[in-house]
FIROZA-83322 format. One record per residue: residue in one letter; x, y, z of N, C-alpha, C in turn. Coordinates in steps of 0.02 Angstrom, whole numbers, plus 50000, padded with zeros to 5 digits. Last residue first. Layout:
# FIROZA-83322
aXYZXYZXYZ/...
END
This chain:
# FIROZA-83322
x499605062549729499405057349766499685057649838/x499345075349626499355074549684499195068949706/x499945078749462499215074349491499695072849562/x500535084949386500245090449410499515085949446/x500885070749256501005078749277500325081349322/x500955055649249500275060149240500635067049299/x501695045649113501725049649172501295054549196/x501665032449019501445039649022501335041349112/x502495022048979502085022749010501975029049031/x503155009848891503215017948877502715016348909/x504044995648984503514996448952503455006448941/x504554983449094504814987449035504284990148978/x504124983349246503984980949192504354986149146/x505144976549379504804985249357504814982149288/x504814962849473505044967649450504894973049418/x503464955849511504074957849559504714961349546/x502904950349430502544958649447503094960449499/x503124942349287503304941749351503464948349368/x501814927849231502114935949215502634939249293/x501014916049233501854916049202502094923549199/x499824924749287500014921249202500554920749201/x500054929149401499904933049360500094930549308/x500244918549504499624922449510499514925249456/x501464912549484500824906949484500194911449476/x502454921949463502174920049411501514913549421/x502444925749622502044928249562501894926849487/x502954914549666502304917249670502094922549634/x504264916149606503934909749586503194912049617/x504684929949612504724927949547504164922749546/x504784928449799504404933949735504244932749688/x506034917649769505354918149813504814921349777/x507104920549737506614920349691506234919149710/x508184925749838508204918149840507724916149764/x507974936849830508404937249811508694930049788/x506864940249870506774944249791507514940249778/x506684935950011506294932749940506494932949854/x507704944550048507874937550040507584935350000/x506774955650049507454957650003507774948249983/x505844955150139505734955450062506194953750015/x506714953150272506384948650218506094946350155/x506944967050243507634961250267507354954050212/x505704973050281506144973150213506664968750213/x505464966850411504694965150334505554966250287/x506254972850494506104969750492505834964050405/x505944986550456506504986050461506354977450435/x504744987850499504694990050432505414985350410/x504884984250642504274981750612504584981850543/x505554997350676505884987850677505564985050625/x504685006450646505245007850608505554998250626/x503265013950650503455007050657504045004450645/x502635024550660503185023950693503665016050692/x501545021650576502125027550532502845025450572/x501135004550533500925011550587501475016450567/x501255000050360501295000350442501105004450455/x500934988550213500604998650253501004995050306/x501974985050084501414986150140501474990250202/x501724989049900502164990449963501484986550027/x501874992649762501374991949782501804988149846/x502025005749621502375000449665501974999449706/x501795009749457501605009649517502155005449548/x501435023049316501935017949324501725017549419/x500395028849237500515030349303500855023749318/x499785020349069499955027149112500025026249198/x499165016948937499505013548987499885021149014/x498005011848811498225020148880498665014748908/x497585005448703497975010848695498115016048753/x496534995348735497254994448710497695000048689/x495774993448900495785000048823496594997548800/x495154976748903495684982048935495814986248888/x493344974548897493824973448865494714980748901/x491734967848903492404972548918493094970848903/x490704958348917490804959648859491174968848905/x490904943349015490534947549023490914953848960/x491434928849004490714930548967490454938148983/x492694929149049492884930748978492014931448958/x493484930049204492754933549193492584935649117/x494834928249193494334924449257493424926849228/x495064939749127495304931449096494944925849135/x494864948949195494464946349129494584942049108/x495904946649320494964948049308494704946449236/x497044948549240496854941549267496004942049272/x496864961749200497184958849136496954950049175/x496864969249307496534969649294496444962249238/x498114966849383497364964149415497044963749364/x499114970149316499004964049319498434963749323/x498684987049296498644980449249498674974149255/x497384991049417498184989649410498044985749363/x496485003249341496494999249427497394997049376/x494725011249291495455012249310495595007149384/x493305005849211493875004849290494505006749279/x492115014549146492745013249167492795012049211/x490805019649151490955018949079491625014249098/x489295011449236489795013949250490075015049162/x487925006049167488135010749245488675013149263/x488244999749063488115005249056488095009249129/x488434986249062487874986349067487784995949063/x489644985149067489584982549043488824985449013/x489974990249212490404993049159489844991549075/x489384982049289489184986049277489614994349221/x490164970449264489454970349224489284976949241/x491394975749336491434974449273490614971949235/x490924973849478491124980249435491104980849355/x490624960949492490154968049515490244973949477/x491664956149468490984952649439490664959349430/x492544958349595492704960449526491824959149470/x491374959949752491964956749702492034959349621/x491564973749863490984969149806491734966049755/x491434981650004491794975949956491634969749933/x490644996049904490874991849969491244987249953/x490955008749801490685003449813490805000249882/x490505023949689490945021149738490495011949756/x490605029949560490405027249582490545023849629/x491745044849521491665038349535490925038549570/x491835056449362491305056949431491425047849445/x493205063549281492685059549272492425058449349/x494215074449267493425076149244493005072949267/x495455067849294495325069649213494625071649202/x495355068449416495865071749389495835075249331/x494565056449419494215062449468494625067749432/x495705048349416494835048049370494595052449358/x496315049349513496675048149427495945051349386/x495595044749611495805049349604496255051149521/x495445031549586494715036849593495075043649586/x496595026749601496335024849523495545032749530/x496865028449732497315032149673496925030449608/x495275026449834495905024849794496285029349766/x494135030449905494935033149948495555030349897/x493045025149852493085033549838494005035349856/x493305012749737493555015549805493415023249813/x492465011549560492985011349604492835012749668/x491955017749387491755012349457492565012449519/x491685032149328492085026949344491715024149418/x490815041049182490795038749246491215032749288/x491125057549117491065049649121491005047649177/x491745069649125490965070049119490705060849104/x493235065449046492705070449095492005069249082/x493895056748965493725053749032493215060149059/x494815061948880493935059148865493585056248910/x496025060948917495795068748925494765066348908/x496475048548880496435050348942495935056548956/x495745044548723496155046148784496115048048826/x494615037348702495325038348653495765038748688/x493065030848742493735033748762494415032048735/x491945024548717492005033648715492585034348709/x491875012548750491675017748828491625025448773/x492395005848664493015008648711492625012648749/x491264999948595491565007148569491985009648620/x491174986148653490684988548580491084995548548/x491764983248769492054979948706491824985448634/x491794995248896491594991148842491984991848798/x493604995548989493055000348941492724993848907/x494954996749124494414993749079493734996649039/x496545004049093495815005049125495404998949077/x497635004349221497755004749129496825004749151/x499405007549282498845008349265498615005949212/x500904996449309500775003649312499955003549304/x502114989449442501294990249381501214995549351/x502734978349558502944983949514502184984649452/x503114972549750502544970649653502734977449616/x503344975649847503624967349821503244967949737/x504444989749890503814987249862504214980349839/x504904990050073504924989750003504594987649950/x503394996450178504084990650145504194992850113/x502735009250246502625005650203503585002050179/x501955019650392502535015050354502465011850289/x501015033750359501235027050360501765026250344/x500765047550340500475045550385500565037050413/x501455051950223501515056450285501145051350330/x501385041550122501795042350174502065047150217/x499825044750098500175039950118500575040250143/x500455057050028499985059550046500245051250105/x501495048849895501685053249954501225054250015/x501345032849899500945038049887501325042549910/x500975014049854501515020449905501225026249858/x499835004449837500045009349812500315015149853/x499164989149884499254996149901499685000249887/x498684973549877498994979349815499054986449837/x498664974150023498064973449963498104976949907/x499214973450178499224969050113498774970050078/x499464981750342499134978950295499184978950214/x499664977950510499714978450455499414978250374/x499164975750617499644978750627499994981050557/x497124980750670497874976850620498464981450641/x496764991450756496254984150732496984977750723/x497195004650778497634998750799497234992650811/x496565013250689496355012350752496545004250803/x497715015650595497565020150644497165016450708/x496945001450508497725002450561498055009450602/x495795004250496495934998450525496764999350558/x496175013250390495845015950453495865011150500/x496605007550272497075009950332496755013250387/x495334998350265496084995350269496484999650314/x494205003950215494255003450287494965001050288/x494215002950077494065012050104494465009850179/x494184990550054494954994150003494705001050064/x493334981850187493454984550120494014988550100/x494484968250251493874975650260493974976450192/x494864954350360494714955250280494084964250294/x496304948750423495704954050454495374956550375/x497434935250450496944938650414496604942850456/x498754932250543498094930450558497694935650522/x500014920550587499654925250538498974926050533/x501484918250682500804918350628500594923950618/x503244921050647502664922350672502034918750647/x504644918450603504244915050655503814918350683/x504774926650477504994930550533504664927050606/x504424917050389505164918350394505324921850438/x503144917950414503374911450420504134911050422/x503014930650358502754929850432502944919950457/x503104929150222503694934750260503514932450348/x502244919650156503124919750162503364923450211/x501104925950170501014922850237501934918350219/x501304938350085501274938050190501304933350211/x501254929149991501894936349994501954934750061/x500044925249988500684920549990501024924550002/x499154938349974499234934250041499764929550035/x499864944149845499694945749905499834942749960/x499324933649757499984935749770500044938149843/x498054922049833498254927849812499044927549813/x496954916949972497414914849946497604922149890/x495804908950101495984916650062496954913150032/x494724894750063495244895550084495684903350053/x493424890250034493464894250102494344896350132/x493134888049872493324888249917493364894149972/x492304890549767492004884349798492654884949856/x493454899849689492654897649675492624892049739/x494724907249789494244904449756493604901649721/x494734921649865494314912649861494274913349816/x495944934949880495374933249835495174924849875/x497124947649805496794943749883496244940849900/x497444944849687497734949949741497744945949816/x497114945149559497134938649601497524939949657/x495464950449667495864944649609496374947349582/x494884953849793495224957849749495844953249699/x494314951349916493964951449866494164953649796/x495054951350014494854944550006494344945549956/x495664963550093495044964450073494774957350038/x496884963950249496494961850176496004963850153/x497844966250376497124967650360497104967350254/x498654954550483498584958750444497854959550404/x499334951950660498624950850604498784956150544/x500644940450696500444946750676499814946450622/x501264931550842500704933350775500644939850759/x501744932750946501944928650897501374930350851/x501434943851053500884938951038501094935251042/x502884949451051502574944051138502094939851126/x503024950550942503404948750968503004943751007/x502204963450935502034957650894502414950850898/x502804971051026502024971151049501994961750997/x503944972350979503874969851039503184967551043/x503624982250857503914974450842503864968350889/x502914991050925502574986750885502974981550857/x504174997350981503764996451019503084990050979/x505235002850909505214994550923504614993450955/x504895016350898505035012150857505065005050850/x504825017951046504165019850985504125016550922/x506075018051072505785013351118505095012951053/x506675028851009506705020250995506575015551033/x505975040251074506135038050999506255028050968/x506625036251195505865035951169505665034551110/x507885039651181507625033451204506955033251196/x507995051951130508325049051094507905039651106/x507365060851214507085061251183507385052751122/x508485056651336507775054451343507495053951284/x509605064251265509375054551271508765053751280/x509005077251279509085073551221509055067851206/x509055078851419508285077151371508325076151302/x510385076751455509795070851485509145072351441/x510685088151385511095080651362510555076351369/x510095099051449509965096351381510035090551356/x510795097151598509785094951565510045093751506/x511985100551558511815092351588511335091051575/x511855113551501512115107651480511895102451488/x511485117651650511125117751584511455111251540/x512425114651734511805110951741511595113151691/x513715123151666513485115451661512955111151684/x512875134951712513215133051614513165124551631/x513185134251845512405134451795512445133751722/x514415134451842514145127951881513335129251840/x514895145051775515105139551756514725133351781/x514155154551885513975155251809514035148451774/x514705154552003514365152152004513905149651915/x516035157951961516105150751973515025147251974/x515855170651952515975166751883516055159351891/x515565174452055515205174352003515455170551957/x516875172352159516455168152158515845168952104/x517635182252071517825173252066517285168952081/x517045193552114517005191052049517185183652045/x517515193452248516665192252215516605189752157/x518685193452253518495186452290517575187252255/x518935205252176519115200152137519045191752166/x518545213152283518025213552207518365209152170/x519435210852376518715209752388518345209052322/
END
């Protein structure tokens, strides 16, 4: 009798061991199929359009910019995208915001993506996807011609004043060493640099290509790139939604063909003086310790 009870306990034990089991398995796949349903889910979505919009600022030389007298958006940048979205048979369809609104535009699923020299970050990639980077830079700042702004070095930056994005890495660099931004909307290069000029601002911290083409586009206004800082080596990537993993998947396949066919090389040396931002420049560039991006 006590060994027909016990048999049947332990039979019943084994049969609840394996419906446990069985759940876990089934909510693991489940968890497993969601997972990559989440992941493809914006490749599908961009898929069914055929188009994918991406978000710009069309004010940021020679990044993402018109020309004088033209209605046509053009840039490293935008050629980059509108290569990768012609190789992945899609269109393409601009969304131009300011540098602040870009990734808020893609939380609030405006864009699926977005292009504007953007700087991988840690802080950034808790909350986004981002490619492989197609452009390589590091920092450097613009200062009047007459006396460098004041500024020797980096550490002479406190109690100065910088023009910029309140939500950039250059504002934050700024902010680091003491100095108070001026923030802006999206006002073209012109804007910034006379008021450099003019004493409202002392500095732009921003990317050396950009910066180094802006004054060459803009030689009557009296600034000049500080010939002695070069600091915070960069890569400059594009944003996705965090889950976007095809999507990302996707973009890099393509990056990698450009970089590999010279795609990359030949647009960027049209944008940045014969200079080519698609690789990591060889240059001593000072590293900024104990700065949180």
């Amino acid at each position: 009798m006590r060994k027909g009870l016990l048999f049947i306990l332990m039979l019943i034990l084994s049969v609840t061991l394996m419906a446990c089991g069985s759940s876990d398995t089934s909510e693991e796949s489940s968890n497993n199929n969601n997972a990559e349903e989440a992941s493809s889910e914006k490749w599908n979505e961009i898929q069914e359009k055929g188009e994918i919009v991406v978000g710009t600022s069309g004010t940021l030389f020679p990044a993402s910019y018109y020309p004088e007298g033209s209605d046509e958006l053009t840039g490293y940048d935008v050629e980059v995208m509108r290569e990768v979205a012609k190789r992945l048979d899609l269109d393409l369809k601009f969304e131009e915001y300011g540098v602040d609104g870009l990734l808020a535009a893609i939380n609030s699923g405006r864009i699926d993506a977005v292009i504007n020299d953007m700087e991988v970050t840690k802080a950034r990639q808790e909350q986004f996807a981002f490619s492989e980077p197609y452009k390589y830079s590091y920092s450097t700042m613009i200062v009047r011609e007459s006396d460098l702004s004041g500024i020797e070095k980096l550490e002479d930056l406190e109690g100065k004043t910088h023009g910029g994005g309140a939500t950039t890495v250059f504002s934050k660099i700024a902010e680091h060493f003491g100095a108070e931004t001026k923030t802006y909307g999206n006002v073209t290069n012109d804007v910034y640099l006379r008021d450099v000029e003019n004493g409202n601002t002392d500095f732009i911290i921003n990317d050396y290509y950009l910066q180094s083409l802006a004054l060459k586009a803009l030689p009557e206004i009296e600034v000049q790139l500080h010939p002695d800082l070069k600091f915070h080596p960069t890569n400059s990537a594009i944003v996705m939604p965090k889950a976007a993993d095809t999507l990302t998947d996707k973009i890099d396949a393509t990056l990698q063909e450009m970089r590999e066919d010279g795609t990359l090389t030949k647009i960027s040396k049209e944008f940045f003086g014969g200079k080519d931002a698609s690789k990591k420049p060889e240059e001593d560039i000072r590293e900024l310790e104990g700065l949180e991006l």
